[in-house]
PLY file of the C-alpha trace (Angstrom):
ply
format ascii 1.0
element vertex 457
property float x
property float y
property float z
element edge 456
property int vertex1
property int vertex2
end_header
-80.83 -73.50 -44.48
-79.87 -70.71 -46.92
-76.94 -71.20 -49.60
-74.52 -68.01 -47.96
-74.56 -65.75 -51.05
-70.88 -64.59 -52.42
-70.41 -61.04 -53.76
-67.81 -59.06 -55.37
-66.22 -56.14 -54.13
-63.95 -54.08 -55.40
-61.13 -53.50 -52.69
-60.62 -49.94 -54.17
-63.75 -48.09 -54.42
-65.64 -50.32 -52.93
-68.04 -51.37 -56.11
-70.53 -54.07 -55.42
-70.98 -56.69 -58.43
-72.35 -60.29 -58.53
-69.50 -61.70 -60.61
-66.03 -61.01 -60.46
-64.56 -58.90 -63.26
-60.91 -58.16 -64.18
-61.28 -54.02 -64.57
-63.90 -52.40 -61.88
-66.26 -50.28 -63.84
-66.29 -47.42 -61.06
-62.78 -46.73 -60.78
-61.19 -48.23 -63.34
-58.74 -50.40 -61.20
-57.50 -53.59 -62.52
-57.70 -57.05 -60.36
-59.10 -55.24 -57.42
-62.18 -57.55 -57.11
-62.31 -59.73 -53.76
-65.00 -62.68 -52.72
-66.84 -62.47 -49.70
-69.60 -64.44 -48.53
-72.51 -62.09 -46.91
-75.80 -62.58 -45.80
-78.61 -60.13 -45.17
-79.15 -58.12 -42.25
-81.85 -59.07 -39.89
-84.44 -57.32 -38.22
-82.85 -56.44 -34.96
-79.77 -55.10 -36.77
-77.50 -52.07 -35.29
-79.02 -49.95 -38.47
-82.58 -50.07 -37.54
-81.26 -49.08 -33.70
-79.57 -46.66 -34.36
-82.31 -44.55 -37.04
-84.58 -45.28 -33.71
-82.38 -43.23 -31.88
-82.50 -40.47 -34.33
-84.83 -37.89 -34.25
-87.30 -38.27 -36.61
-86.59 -37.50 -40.11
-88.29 -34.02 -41.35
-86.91 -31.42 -43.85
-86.39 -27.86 -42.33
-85.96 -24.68 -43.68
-82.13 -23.22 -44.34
-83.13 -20.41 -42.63
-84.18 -21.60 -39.22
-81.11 -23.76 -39.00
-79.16 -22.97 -36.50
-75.48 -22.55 -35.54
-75.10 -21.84 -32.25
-75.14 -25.38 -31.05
-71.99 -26.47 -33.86
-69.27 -24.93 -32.05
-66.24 -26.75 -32.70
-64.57 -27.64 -29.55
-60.94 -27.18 -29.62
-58.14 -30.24 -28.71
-55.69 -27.47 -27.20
-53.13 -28.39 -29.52
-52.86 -26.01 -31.92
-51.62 -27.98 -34.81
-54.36 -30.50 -34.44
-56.68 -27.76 -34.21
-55.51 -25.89 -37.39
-55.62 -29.32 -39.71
-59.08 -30.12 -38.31
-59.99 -26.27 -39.43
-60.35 -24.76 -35.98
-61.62 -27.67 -33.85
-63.82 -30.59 -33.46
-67.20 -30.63 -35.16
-69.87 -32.26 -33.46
-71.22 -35.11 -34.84
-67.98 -35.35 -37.09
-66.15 -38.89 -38.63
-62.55 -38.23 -38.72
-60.62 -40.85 -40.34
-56.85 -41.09 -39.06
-54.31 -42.97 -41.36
-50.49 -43.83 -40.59
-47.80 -46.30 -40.77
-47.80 -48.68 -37.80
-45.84 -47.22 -35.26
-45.98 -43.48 -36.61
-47.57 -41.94 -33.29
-51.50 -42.60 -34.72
-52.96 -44.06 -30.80
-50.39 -41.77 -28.97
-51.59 -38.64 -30.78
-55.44 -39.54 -29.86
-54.95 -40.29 -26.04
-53.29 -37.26 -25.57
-56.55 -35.52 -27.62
-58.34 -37.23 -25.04
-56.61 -36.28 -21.93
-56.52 -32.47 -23.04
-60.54 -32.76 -23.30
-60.83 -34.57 -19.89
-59.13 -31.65 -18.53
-61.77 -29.73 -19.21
-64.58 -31.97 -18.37
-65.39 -33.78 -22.22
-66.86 -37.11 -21.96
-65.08 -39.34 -23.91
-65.03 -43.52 -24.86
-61.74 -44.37 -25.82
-62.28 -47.94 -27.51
-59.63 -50.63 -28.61
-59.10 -53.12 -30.57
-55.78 -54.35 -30.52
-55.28 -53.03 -26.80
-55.96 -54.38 -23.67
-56.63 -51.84 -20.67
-53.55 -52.37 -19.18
-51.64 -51.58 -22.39
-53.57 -48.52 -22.64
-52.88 -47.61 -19.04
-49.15 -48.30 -19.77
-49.28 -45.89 -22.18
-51.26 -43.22 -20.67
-48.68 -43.34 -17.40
-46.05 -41.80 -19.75
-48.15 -38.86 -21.34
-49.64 -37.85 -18.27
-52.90 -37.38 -15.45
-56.48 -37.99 -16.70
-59.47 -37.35 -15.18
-62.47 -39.53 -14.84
-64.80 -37.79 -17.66
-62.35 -40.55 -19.80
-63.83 -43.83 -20.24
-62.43 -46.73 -21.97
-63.89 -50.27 -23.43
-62.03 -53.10 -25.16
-64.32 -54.48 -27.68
-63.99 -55.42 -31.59
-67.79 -56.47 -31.17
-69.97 -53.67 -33.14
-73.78 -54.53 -31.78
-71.98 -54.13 -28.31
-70.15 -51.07 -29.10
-73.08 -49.33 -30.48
-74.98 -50.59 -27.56
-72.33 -48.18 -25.06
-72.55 -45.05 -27.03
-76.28 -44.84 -26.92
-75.86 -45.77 -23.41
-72.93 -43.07 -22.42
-74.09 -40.73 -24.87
-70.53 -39.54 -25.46
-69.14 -36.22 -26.55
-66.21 -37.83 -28.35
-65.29 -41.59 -29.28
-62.28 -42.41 -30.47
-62.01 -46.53 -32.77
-58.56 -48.15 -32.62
-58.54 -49.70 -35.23
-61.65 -49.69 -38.01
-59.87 -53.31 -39.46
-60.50 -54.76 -36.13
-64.47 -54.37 -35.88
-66.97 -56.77 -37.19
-70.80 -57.22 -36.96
-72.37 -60.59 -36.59
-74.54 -60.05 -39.37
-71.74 -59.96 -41.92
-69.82 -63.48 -42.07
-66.64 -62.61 -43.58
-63.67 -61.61 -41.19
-63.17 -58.58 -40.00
-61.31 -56.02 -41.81
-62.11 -57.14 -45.20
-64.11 -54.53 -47.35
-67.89 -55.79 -46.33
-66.64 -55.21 -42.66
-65.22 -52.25 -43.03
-67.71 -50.73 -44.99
-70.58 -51.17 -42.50
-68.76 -50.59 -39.67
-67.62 -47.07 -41.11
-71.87 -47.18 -41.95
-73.03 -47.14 -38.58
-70.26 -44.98 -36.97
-71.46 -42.98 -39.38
-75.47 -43.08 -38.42
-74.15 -42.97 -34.67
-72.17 -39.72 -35.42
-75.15 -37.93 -37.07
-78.02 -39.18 -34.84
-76.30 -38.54 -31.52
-73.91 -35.68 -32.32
-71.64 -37.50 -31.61
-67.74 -36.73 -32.52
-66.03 -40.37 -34.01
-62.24 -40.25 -34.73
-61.26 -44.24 -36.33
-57.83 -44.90 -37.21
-57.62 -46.92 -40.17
-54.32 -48.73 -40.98
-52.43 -48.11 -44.42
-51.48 -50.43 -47.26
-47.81 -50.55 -48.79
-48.88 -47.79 -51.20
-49.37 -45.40 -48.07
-53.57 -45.25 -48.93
-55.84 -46.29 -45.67
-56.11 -50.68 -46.80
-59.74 -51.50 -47.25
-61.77 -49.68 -49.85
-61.67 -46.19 -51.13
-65.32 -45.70 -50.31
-64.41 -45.58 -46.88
-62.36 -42.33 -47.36
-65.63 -40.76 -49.04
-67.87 -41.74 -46.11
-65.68 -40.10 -43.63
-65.74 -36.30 -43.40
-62.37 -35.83 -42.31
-59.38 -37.42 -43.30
-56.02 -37.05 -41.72
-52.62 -38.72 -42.45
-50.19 -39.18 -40.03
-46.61 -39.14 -42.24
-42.67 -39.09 -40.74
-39.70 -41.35 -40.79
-40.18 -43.36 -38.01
-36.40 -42.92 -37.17
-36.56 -39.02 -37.35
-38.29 -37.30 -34.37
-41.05 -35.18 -36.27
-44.30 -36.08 -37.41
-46.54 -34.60 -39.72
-50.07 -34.42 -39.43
-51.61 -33.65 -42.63
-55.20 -33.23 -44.18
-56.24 -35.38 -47.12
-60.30 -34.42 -46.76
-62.08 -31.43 -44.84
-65.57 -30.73 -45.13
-64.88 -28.44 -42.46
-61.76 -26.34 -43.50
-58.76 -26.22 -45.56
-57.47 -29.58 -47.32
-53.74 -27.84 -47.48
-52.61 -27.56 -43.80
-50.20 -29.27 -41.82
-49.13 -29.87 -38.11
-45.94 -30.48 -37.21
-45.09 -33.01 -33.65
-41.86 -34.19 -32.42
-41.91 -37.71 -30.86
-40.29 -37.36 -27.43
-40.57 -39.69 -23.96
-43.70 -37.96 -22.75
-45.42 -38.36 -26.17
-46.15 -35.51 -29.07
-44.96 -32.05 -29.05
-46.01 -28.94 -31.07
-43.76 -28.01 -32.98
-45.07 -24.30 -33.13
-41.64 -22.77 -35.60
-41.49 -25.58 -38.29
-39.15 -23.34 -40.61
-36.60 -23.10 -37.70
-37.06 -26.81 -36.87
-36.13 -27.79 -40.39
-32.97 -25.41 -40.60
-31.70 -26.65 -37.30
-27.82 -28.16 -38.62
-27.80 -26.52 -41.77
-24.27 -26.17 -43.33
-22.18 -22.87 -43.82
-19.71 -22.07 -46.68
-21.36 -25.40 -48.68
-21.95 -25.57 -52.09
-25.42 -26.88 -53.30
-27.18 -25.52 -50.49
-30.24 -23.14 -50.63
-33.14 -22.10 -48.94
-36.72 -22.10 -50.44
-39.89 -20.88 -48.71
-42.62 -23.36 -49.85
-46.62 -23.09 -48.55
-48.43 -25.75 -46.72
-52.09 -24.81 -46.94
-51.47 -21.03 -45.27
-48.33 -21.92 -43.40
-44.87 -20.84 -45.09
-41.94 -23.40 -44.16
-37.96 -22.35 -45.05
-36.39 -25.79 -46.25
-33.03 -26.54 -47.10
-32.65 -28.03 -50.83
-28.95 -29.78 -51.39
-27.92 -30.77 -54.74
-25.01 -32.50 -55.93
-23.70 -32.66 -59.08
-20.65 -35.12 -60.59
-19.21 -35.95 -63.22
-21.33 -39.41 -64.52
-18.72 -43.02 -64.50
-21.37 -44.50 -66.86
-22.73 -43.85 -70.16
-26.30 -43.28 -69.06
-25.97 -40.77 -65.72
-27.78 -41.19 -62.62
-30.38 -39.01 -61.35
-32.05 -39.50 -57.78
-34.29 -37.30 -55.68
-35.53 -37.32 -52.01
-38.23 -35.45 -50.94
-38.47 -33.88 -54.54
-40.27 -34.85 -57.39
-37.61 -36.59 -59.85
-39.36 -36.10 -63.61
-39.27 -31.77 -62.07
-35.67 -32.20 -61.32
-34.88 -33.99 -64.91
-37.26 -31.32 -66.48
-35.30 -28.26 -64.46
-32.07 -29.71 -65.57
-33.30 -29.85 -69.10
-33.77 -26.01 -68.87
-30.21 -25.33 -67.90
-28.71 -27.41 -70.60
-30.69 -25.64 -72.91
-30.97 -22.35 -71.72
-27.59 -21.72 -69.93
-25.56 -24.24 -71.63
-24.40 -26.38 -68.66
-23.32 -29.56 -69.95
-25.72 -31.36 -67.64
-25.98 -34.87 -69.38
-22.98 -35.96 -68.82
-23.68 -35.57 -64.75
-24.82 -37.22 -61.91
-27.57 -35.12 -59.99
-28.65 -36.03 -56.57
-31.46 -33.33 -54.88
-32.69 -34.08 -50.99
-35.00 -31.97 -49.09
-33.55 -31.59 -45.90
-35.95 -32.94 -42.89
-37.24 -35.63 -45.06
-40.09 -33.61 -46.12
-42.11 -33.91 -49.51
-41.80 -31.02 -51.66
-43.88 -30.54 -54.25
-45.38 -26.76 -54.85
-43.89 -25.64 -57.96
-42.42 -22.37 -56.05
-39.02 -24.55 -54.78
-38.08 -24.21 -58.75
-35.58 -21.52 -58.41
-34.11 -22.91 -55.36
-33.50 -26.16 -56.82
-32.10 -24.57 -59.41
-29.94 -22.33 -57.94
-28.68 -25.97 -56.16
-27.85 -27.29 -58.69
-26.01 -24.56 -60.77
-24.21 -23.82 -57.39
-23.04 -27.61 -56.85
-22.34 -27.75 -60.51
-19.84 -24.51 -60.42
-19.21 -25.63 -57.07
-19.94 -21.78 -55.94
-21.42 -20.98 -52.41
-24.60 -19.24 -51.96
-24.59 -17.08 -48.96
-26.05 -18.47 -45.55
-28.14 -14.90 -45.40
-30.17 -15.74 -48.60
-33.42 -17.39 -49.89
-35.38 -17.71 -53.19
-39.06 -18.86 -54.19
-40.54 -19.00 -57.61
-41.74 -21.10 -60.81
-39.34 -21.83 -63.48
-40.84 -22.47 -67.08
-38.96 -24.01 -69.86
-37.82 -20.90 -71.86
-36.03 -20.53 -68.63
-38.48 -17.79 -67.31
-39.40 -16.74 -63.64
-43.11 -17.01 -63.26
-45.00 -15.77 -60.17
-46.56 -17.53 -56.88
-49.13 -16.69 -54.39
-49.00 -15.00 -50.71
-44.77 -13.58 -51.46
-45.32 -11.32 -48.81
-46.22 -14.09 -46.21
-43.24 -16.17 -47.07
-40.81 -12.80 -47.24
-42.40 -12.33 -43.32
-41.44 -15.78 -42.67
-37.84 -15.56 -44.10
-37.54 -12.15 -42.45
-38.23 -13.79 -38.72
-35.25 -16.16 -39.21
-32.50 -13.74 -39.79
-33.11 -13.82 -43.75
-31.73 -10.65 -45.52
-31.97 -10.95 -49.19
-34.62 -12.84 -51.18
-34.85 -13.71 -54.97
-38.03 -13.51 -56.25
-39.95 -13.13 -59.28
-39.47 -9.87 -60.83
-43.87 -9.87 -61.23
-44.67 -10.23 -57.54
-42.93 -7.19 -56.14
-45.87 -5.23 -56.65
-47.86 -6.84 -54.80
-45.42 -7.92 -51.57
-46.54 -4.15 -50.19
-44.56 -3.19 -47.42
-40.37 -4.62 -47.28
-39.69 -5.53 -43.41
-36.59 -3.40 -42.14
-33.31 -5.09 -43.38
-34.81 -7.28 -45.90
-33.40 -6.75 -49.63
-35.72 -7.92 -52.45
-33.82 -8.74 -56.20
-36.79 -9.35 -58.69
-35.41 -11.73 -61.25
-36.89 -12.75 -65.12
-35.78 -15.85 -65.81
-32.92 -17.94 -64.39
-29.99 -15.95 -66.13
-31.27 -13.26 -63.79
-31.05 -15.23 -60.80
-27.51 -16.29 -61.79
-26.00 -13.15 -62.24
-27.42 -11.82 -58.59
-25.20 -14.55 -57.10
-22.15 -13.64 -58.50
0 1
1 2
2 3
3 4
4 5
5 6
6 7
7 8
8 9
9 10
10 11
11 12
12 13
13 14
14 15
15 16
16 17
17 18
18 19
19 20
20 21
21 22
22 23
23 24
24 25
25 26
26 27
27 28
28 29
29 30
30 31
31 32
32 33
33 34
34 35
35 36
36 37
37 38
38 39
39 40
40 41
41 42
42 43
43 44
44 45
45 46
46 47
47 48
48 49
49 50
50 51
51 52
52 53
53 54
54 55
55 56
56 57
57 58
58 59
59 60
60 61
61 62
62 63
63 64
64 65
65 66
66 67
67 68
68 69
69 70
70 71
71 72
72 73
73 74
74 75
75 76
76 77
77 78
78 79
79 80
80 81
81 82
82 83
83 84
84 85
85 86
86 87
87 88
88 89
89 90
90 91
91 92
92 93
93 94
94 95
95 96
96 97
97 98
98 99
99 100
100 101
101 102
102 103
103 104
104 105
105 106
106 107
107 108
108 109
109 110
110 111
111 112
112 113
113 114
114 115
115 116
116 117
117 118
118 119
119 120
120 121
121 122
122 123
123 124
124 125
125 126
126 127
127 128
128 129
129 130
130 131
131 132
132 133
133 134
134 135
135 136
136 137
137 138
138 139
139 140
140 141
141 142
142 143
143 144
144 145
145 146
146 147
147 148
148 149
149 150
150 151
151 152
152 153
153 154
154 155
155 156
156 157
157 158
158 159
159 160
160 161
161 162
162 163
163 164
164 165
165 166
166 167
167 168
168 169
169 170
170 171
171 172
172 173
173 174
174 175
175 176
176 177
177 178
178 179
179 180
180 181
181 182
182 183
183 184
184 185
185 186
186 187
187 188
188 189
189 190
190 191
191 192
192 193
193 194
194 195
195 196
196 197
197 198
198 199
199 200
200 201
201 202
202 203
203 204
204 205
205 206
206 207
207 208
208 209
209 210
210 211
211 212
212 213
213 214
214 215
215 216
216 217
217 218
218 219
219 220
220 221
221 222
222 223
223 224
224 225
225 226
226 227
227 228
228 229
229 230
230 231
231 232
232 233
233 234
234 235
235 236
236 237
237 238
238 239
239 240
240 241
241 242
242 243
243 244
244 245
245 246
246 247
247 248
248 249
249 250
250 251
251 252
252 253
253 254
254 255
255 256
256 257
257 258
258 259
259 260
260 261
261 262
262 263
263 264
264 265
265 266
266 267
267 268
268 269
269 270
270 271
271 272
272 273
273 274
274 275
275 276
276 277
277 278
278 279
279 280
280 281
281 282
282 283
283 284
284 285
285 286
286 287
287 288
288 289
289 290
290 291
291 292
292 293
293 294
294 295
295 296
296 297
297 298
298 299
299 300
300 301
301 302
302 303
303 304
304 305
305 306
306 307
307 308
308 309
309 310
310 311
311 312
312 313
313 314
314 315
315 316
316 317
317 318
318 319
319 320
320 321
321 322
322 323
323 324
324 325
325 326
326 327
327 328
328 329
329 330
330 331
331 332
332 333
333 334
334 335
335 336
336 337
337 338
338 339
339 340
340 341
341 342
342 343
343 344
344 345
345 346
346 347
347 348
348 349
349 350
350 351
351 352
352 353
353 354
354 355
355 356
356 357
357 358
358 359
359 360
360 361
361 362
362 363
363 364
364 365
365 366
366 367
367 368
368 369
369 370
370 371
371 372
372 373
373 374
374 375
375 376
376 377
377 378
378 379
379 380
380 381
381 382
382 383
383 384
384 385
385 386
386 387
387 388
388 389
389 390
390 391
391 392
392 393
393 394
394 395
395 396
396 397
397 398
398 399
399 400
400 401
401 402
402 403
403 404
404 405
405 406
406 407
407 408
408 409
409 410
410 411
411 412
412 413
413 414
414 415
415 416
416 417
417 418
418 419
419 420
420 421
421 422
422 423
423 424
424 425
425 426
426 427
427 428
428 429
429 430
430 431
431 432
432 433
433 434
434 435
435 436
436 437
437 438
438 439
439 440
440 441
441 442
442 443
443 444
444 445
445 446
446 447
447 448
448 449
449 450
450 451
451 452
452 453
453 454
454 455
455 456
């Protein structure tokens, strides 16, 4: 009988070595190496079943490919449809990431119930499920139809064994850390089981065009757990993010080999299950305060979507010798930097405050156009002077206190127009290029941040 040989792994990137090693040489990581015990694949493994299934391997000429066959077949939600980048590709793997609890299984069965309306074939398989959970569940969202199948099974030979049988149009995995093949004897979801089950999802995808969504559970850093190769495997990745005590989700793409790595879709978590959110900007305004100081709108991008997001600030006079800073939602080294520029450039005795900035909704903001608005917070917390309800500002603040420009102003100017917007503060180098001014809408082009000031007052 064979010794069972033990190999390294990396649990980041997934690199492979024969002893372990304090710093992986592939990404750098330290004390990310991990023992497992493996053996080698036999004969009558799932890889050499599934390349049979294949067609057989031949190189063909880019211009007798064709594309009518690749047509991406749409989830009717529209915000699913818009991170995916218009649909579902055929013969896709879509990796779905969340917290536990965030809405990851809900999100999919309803995916699955809109294609069984219109006749898709789809395996719904679980691993942490039994089929009366999953019938539980599916009572609340609503009617299926019988073109949805679903299989409890963590065993991989048997699950590839169904899909070649059913021949499926879509599968959906939940979870990836529950899977395991025989021929790999450590437990399943450590990296060596994750890895080759993501493998041959992979080969089944390709071979039988064959659409796989796997949801893959997250670490305490918010990153998929298991290794980092997994995410390059994939061709789609999608993270699922929210407070789970706030109704709203966010869908968001990480990876696209298919579309646009920037876009978002926004769900509310009601009874029934998930619902579009199809007018984030008014979603996110929805109890905004009147006649309060430290309150501003911005209009940041998400991929080509503009959102209008509240940005409070407050500023106090510090108890301590060292004041406190603390953002939400915002990043906190921008906010110290920004604060920096008014001391400097202004002359507001910020040091000797406390500064607290929240993005209202409990997004993450992060695009370097919510400058001026958090800004203008702050100065109007600090002088404790209200900005009117009516108006809205967007651009990049440098450190010699300048306005620099941003991309698409006349989308988000549209945007702030629809909600009842009427003035906007703006670079002074973008109006050229906004084109036409909806009816009503007042545009002040400002410099620097003295600018901005003095058009409040």
């Amino acid at each position: 009988m064979t010794k069972a040989k033990s190999v390294f792994y990396c649990s980041e990137c997934g690199y492979e070595s024969a002893k372990w090693m304090g710093q992986c040489p592939g990404c750098h990581s330290w004390n990310t190496f991990v023992e497992e015990a493996v053996r080698a694949a036999s004969a009558h493994s799932g890889a050499g079943r599934v390349r049979s299934a294949a067609s057989a391997a031949r190189p063909e000429k880019l211009k007798d490919i064709s594309l009518e066959s690749e047509d991406k077949i749409s989830t009717h939600m529209g915000e699913l449809d818009r991170v995916l980048g218009g649909g579902i590709v055929r013969g896709s793997l879509t990796l779905v990431g969340g917290d536990p609890g965030i809405g990851k299984s809900t999100l999919l069965l309803q995916v699955c119930r809109l294609l069984s309306l219109d006749n898709v074939k789809i395996l719904y398989i679980s691993g942490e499920e039994s089929l009366k959970q999953i019938k539980m569940r599916a009572g609340r969202i609503g009617d299926f139809t019988d073109s949805l199948l679903l299989l409890c099974e963590t065993d991989l030979e048997a699950i590839e064994d169904v899909i070649q049988k059913e021949k499926p149009s879509v599968v959906v995995i939940d979870s990836i850390q529950t899977m395991y093949s025989s021929d790999i004897s450590s437990a399943p979801g450590s990296v060596s089981q994750v890895r080759e089950a993501t493998a041959v999802l992979l080969r089944l995808a390709k071979g039988l065009s064959t659409a796989i969504f796997i949801v893959g559970h997250v670490t305490k850093e918010g990153t998929v757990a298991g290794p980092r190769v997994l995410e390059h495997m994939v061709d789609t990745v999608l993270y699922f993010e929210g407070d789970r005590n706030a109704s709203y989700r966010i869908l968001r793409g990480v990876k696209n080999r298919f579309g646009s790595t920037n876009e978002i879709g926004v769900f509310e978590m009601r009874n029934e299950g998930l619902v579009e959110v199809m007018n984030p900007s008014e979603y996110m305004l929805n109890g905004r305060p009147k006649d309060a100081s430290g309150s501003v709108v911005v209009c940041a991008l998400e991929g080509t979507r503009p959102l209008l997001i509240e940005l409070q600030a407050l500023v106090c006079r510090s108890s301590f010798g060292i004041p406190r800073r603390q953002t939400t939602g915002a990043d906190l080294n921008r906010v110290n930097l920004l604060m920096a520029v008014l001391e400097k450039r202004i002359g507001l005795k910020m040091a000797e405050c406390d500064a607290y900035v929240n993005v209202a909704g409990g997004l993450k903001l992060n695009e370097p156009a919510a400058d001026l608005g958090i800004v203008l917070a702050l100065v109007s917390s600090y002088k404790n002077l209200v900005i009117p309800w009516d108006v809205i500002a967007f651009g990049e603040v440098g450190l010699s206190g300048e306005v620099r420009s941003v991309s698409m102003p006349a989308q988000r100017i549209k945007e702030a127009h629809k909600l009842g917007f009427t003035t906007c503060i703006l670079p002074d180098s973008v109006l050229k290029s906004v084109g036409e001014v909806p009816k009503g809408m007042t545009l002040i082009g400002v410099g620097s941040v003295v600018d901005a000031l003095k058009a409040l007052q």
